[in-house]
C-alpha positions in Angstrom: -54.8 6.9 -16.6 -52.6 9.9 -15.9 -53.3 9.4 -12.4 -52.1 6.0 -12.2 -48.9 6.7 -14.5 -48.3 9.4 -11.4 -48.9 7.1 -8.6 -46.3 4.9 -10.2 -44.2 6.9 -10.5 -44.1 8.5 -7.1 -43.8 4.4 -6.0 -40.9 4.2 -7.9 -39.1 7.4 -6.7 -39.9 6.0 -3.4 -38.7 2.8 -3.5 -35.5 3.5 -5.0 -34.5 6.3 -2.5 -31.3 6.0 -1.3 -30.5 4.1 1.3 -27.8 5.0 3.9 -26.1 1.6 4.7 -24.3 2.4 7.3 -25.1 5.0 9.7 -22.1 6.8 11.4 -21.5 5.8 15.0 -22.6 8.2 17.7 -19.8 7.8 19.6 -16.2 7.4 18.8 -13.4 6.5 20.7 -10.0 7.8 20.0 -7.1 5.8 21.6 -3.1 7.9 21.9 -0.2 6.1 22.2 2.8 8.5 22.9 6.2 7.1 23.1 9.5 8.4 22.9 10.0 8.1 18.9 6.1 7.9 17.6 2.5 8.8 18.6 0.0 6.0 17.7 -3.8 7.2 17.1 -6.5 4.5 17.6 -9.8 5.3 16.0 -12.8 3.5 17.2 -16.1 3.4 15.3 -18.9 1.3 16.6 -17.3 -2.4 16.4 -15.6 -2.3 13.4 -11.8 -2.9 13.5 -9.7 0.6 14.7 -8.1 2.9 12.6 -4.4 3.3 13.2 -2.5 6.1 12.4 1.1 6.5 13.4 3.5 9.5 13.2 6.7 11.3 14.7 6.6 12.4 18.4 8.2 15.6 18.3 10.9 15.8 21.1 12.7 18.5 19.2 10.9 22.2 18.3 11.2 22.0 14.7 9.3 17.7 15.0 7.0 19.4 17.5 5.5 21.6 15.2 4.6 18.6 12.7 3.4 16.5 15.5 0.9 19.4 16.4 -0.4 19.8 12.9 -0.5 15.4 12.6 -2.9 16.0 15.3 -4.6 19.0 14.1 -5.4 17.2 11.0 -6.7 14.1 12.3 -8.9 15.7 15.2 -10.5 18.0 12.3 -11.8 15.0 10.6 -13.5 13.8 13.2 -14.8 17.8 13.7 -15.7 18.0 9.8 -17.7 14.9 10.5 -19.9 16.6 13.4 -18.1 15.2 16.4 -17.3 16.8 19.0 -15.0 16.0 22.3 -17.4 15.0 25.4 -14.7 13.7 27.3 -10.8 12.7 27.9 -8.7 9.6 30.0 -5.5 10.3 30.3 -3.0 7.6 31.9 1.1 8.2 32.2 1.6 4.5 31.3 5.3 3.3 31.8 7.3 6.1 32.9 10.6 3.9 33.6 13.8 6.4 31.9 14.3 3.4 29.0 10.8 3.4 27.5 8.4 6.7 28.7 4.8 6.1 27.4 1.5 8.2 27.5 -1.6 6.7 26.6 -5.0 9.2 26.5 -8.2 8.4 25.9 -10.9 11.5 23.7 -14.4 10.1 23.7 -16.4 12.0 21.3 -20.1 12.0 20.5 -22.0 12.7 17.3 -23.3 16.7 17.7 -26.9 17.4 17.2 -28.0 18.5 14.2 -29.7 21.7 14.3 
């Protein structure tokens, strides 16, 4: 009896594991937008809708700083997460003196685990 009480219970620690519903990506896609006033990050995940993330450009030293740690702290998500960058696109966009635009392309890919 105490073996069947055991069995059972091994069934039911089995059957109500935990079950990851949705598996990250191995591949993500990040999409930047720079224009004059605002740099636009798309974040690609597999097929579901992009994360967008917008903030200042950072013409002047003092904005530059805070555009570098905007970017800093988005990339390190994707870092924490155990991407890392396999490869970058990079494309100047419209460079006409009214409207100056750089659009770049990071392609990173989920890191083995050890």
């Amino acid at each position: 009896m105490k073996k069947l009480f055991f069995l059972v219970g091994c069934l039911l620690v089995l059957g109500s594991a935990p079950v990851q519903a949705a598996e990250d990506p191995a591949l993500v896609v990040v999409r930047i937008v720079e224009s004059r006033g605002s740099v636009n990050l798309y974040i690609a995940r597999g097929a579901a809708e992009a994360e967008h993330i917008e903030f200042d450009t950072g013409f002047r030293d003092k904005a530059a700083g805070q555009t570098a740690v905007s970017y800093q702290r988005e990339l390190a998500k994707l870092y924490a997460q155990g991407y890392v960058l396999q490869s970058t696109l990079s494309n100047h966009g419209r460079t006409d003196p009214e409207f100056s635009q750089t659009v770049s392309t990071l392609i990173f890919v989920k890191a083995p685990k050890p």
